[in-house]
N, C-alpha and C positions, 0 to 999 in steps of 0.2 A: 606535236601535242605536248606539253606542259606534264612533268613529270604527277604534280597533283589533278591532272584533270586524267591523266591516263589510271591515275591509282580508282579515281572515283569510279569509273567507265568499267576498270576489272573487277568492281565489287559489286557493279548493279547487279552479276549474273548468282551472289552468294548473297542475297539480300534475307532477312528473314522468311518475308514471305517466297522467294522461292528454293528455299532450304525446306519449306514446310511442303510447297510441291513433287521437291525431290524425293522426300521422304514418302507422301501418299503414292508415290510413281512406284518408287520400290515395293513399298507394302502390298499394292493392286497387282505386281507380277510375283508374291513371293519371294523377294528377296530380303525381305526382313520382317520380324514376327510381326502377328496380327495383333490389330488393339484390345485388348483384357477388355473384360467386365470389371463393373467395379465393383467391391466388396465392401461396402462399408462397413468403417472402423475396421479390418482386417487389415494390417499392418504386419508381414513378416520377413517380408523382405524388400530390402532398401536399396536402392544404387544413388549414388554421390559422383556426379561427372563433373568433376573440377581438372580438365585435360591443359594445366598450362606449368609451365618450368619456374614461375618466378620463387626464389625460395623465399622469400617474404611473404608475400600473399599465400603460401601454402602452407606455412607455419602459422596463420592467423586462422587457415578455414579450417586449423582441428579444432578450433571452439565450438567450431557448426558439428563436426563430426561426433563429438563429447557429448553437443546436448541433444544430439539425434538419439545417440546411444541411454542418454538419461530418460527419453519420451518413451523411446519405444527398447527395453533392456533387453529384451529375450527376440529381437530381430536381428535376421538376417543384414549386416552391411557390407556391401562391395562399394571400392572408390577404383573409379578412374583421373588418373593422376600424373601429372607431370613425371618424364621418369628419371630426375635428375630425383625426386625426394621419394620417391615409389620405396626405398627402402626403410626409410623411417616409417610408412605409414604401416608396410608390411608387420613393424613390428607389434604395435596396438594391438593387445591382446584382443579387443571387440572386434576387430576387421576381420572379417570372412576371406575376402579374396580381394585384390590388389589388382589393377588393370594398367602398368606401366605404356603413358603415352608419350612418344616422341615427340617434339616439338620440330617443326619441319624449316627448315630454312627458309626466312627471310618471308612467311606465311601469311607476313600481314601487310604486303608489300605488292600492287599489280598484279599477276596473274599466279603466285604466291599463293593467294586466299583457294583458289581452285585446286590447288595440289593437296592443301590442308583439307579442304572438304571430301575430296578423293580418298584421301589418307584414315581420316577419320571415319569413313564410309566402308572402307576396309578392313580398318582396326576392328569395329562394330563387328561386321561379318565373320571374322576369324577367330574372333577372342570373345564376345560377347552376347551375339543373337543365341544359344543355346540357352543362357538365363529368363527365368521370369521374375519381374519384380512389382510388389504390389504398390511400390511409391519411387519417383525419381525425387532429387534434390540435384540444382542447379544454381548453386549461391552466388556466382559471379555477376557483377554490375555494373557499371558505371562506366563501360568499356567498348568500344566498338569490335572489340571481339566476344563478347561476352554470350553473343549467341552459338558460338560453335559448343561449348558445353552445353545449352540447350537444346540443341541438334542434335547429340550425340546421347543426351539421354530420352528424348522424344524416339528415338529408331527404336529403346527397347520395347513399346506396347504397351506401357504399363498404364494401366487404368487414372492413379493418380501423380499428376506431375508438378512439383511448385518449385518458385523460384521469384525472385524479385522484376517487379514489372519495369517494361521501358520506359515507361510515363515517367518515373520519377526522375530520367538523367535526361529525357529527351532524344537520345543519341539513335536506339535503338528499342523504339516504342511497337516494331511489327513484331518482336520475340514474343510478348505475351499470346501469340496463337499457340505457343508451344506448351503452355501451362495452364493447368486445371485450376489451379489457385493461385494467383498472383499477391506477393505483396506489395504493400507500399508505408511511405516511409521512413526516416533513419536517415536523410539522405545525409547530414555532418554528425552523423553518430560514429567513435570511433569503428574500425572493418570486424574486427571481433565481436564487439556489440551486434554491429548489423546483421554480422553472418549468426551471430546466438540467437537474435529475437524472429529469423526468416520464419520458422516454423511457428511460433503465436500469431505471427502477421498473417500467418495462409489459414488459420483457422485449429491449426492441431496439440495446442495447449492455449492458456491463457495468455493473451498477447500481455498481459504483466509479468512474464513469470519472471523475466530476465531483466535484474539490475543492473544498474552502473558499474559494480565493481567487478561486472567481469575484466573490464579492460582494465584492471590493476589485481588482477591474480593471475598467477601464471598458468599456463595449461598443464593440463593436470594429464592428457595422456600424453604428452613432450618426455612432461619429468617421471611417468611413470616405464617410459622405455629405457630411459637414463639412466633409472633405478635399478631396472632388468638388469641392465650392463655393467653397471657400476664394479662390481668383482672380478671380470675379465677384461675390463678395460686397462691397455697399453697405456701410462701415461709417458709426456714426453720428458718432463722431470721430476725427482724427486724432490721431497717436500712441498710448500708454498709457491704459489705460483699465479701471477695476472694474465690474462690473455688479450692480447693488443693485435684488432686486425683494420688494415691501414687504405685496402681498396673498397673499390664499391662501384657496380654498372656503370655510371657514368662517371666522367671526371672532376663535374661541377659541386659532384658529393665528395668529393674527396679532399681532408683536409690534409694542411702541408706534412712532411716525412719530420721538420724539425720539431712540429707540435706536440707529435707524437713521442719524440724522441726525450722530449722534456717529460712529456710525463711518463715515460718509461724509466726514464732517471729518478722520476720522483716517489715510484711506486715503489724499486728497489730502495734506496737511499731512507722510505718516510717511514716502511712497513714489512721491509724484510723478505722482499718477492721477488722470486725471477722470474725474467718476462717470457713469453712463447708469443711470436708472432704467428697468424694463421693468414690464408689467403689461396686463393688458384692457382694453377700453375701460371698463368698469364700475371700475375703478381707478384712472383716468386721474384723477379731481381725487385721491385721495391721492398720488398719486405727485407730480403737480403742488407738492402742498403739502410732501411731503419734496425736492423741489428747492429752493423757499424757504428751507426749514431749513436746508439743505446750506449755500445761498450760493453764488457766482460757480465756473461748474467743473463745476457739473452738469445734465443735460438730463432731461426725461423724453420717452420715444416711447412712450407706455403708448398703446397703443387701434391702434398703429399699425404693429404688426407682424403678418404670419401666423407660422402657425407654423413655415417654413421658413426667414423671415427672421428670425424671432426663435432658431431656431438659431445662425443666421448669426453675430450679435450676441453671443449667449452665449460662439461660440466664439473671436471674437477679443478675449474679453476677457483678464486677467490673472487674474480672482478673481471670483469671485462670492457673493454673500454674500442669504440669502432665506430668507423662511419655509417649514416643510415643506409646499413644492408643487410642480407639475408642472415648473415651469421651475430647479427644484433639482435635479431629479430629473435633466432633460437637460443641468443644468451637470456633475455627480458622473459620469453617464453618459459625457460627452464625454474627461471625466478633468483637468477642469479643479478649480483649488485653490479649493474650495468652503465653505463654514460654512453652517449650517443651523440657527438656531433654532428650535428643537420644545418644543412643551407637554407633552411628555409628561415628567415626575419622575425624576431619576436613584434616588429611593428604592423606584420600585412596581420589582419583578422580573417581576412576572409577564408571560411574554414572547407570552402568546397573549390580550394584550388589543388591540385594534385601534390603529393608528398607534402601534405601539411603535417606536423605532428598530433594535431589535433584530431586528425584522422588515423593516422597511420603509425604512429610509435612504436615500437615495440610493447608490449605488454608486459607486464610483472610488476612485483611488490615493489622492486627498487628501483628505478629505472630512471633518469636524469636526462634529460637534454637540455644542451651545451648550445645557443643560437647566435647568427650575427644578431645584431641592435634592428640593424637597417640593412638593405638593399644594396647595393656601388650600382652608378648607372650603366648603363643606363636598364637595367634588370628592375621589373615593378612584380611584386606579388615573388613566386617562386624564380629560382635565377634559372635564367634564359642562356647564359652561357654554356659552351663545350669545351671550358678548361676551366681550371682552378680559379674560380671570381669569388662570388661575395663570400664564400664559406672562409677565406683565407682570413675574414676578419676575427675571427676569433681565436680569443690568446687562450694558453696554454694555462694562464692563471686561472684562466675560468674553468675549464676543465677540470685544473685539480683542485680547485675550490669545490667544485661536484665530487671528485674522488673521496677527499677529506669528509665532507658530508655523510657520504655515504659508507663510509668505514667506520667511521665514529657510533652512526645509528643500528641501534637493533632493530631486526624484521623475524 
C-alpha cells in the first residue's frame, strides 16, 4: 500500500464525524461530563483549546485570547495549549489556568492520529473533565488537524461552543458538528485578524468590532508579560544590542549564514550594536558558525534559552532581524523593529497559499519583509523545495536597506 493511501485509510477511523461519535460513546458511559444547559448570555467561564506546539501560530492566537478577555473581562479563562509555549501563556495576568499539551510524535502521520486521540482523551480526563465551562473557543482552521482542538474542547460539555466552520477551507467541513456557532469568512485575512474577529462571526459582539489594524499592532498581553519581566530579566550583553536568529522548521526558510553575516557586520559597524544570535539547540553549530562570520561583537546562546528567556532576550534587544519563524513572530509581536526574510515571491499573489506574508507575518508596528522577486524553477507559488532554493535570492543589500529604514523611522 502507498505510503499516502495508507495515511488516508489511518485517518478514516479519527474523521470528524467519528471523533463526535467517540465523544457521545464516552458521555453515554460517564466518562466525561454531561452536556450543560444553556444559559444565555451567561458567560463566566471560558476554555481556549488551542492543543498545538507551533510557536508561530501560538503567538498569533493571543490576539483571540486578548479579545476574549476584552468581551467578556470579568470571565473565567483556561487555555489548553501547546507545551512548548504553556509558559508564556501561564504568565497573562487574565489566564486562570493553563492546560500544558504534549505534542505526540509524528501524530499526524498513519496510525499517529490514533495515539493523539488516545492522548488527548486522556489529557481531557486527568487534567480537565473536573472543570465547567459556559463557552468553548476553538480558533484553529485551515488545517487537517484542526479538529483535534475541537474535540478536545467538545469533551468539556459546555452548552456553548464556537470556532471557525469547515466550509470555509473545505478540508474539514464535518467539524462543524462540534460547534454551537460557527463562523465564516476571513478566509485571506491576515491569522491575527481572523482569530480577533472569530467571536463577532459567531454572534457575540459586533461582527465590525475588529479592524484592520490589529495585524499591525503588536499584542498587547506578549509585551505586557515582557514588561512583568523586564527588571529581572538576565541579559546576555551589556549595552545595545540586535538579535539575529538564522534557523527556521524547515530548510527552504532559511536564508544563507553569509547573508546574515553581512548584516551583522552592518548592524555593528552602521549603529553601534553587538550582535546575540538566538536559536535551538539543534542550531546551535550554525549559529556558532554565523558568530565566526560576524567577528569580534557577537555571541551565540543558541541551545540556551527557554522560551521565557528567550523572550526576555528578544525583548531587550533594539532590532531583530530572522527568518520566518517562531522567534520573528515573538520579536513583531513584542512590537519590536523587526525584518523577516521569507521565501515566499513578491510575484505569486495568490494569497491563500500557505506561509504567504499576507497571511502570516509577523505582526507589529515595525515589521519588514525582505522577499525573492520570483520563484527558481522549477518552484511555482510557495517553494517546493527541502533545502535552501529560491529564498537564497535575496541580497543582503535588501535587507539592510530594510534595516536602515527602519532605524531611521520613529514608531
Amino acid at each position: 500500500m502507498r505510503k499516502t493511501t495508507f495515511g488516508r485509510v489511518a485517518k478514516l477511523g479519527v474523521s470528524p464525524l467519528a471523533l463526535w461519535i467517540r465523544a457521545k460513546i464516552l458521555r453515554s458511559f460517564g466518562l466525561i461530563p454531561k452536556k450543560q444547559s444553556s444559559r444565555e448570555n451567561e458567560v463566566h467561564s471560558i476554555f481556549v483549546s488551542f492543543p498545538y506546539d507551533a510557536l508561530g501560530d501560538s503567538v498569533l492566537m493571543l490576539s483571540l485570547l486578548d479579545r476574549t478577555h476584552l468581551v467578556w473581562p470579568n470571565a473565567k479563562i483556561d487555555v489548553a495549549v501547546g507545551a512548548a509555549f504553556a509558559s508564556v501563556v501561564k504568565e497573562i495576568a487574565y489566564v486562570h489556568r493553563v492546560f500544558p499539551v504534549v505534542q505526540t510524535a509524528k501524530s499526524d502521520v498513519g496510525f499517529g492520529v490514533y495515539r493523539r486521540v488516545a492522548y488527548l482523551t486522556h489529557f481531557f480526563r486527568s487534567h480537565i473533565a473536573s472543570q465547567k465551562y459556559d463557552l468553548t473557543i476553538s480558533p484553529r482552521w485551515d488545517s487537517t488537524d484542526s479538529y483535534f482542538g475541537a474535540y478536545l474542547a467538545y469533551l468539556t460539555g459546555a452548552p456553548l461552543h464556537c470556532g471557525y466552520s469547515g466550509t470555509n477551507d473545505g478540508i474539514r467541513p464535518g467539524v462543524d458538528r462540534f460547534y454551537t456557532h460557527s463562523a465564516r469568512g476571513g478566509r485571506f485575512e491576515h491569522e491575527s485578524l481572523r482569530y480577533s474577529r472569530l467571536l463577532g462571526r459567531c454572534g457575540f459582539e459586533a461582527e465590525d468590532a475588529v479592524g484592520e489594524e490589529v495585524s499591525q499592532c503588536r499584542i498587547q498581553s506578549l509585551w505586557q508579560v515582557s514588561q512583568q519581566r523586564r527588571a529581572a530579566a538576565e541579559l546576555p550583553v551589556v549595552g545595545r544590542y540586535a538579535v539575529l536568529c538564522p534557523g527556521a522548521s524547515y530548510l527552504n526558510k532559511r536564508w544563507c549564514l553569509d547573508g546574515f553575516a553581512a548584516v551583522g557586520r552592518h548592524l555593528q559597524r552602521g549603529f553601534g550594536l553587538s550582535v546575540v544570535v538566538v536559536g535551538s539547540s539543534s542550531e546551535a553549530d550554525i549559529c556558532r558558525s554565523l558568530c565566526h562570520l560576524i567577528g569580534d561583537g557577537a555571541i551565540s546562546i543558541a541551545g540556551k534559552t527557554e522560551i521565557l528567556k528567550l523572550m526576555d532576550v528578544i525583548a531587550g534587544a533594539e532590532v531583530f532581524v530572522g527568518n520566518d519563524s517562531g522567534s520573528s513572530h515573538i520579536a513583531g509581536g513584542l512590537g519590536l523593529k523587526t525584518v523577516v526574510v521569507n521565501a515566499f515571491p513578491c510575484d505569486c499573489t495568490g494569497e491563500d497559499i500557505p506561509n504567504s506574508p499576507v497571511r502570516f507575518r509577523p505582526v507589529g508596528t515595525a515589521v519588514r519583509v525582505v522577499q525573492p522577486e520570483k520563484n527558481l524553477p522549477p518552484c511555482a507559488g510557495m517553494c517546493k523545495m527541502n533545502w535552501q532554493h529560491c529564498i537564497q535570492q535575496v541580497q543582503d543589500e535588501s535587507v539592510n536597506a530594510a534595516l536602515d529604514s527602519l532605524m531611521t523611522d520613529a514608531y
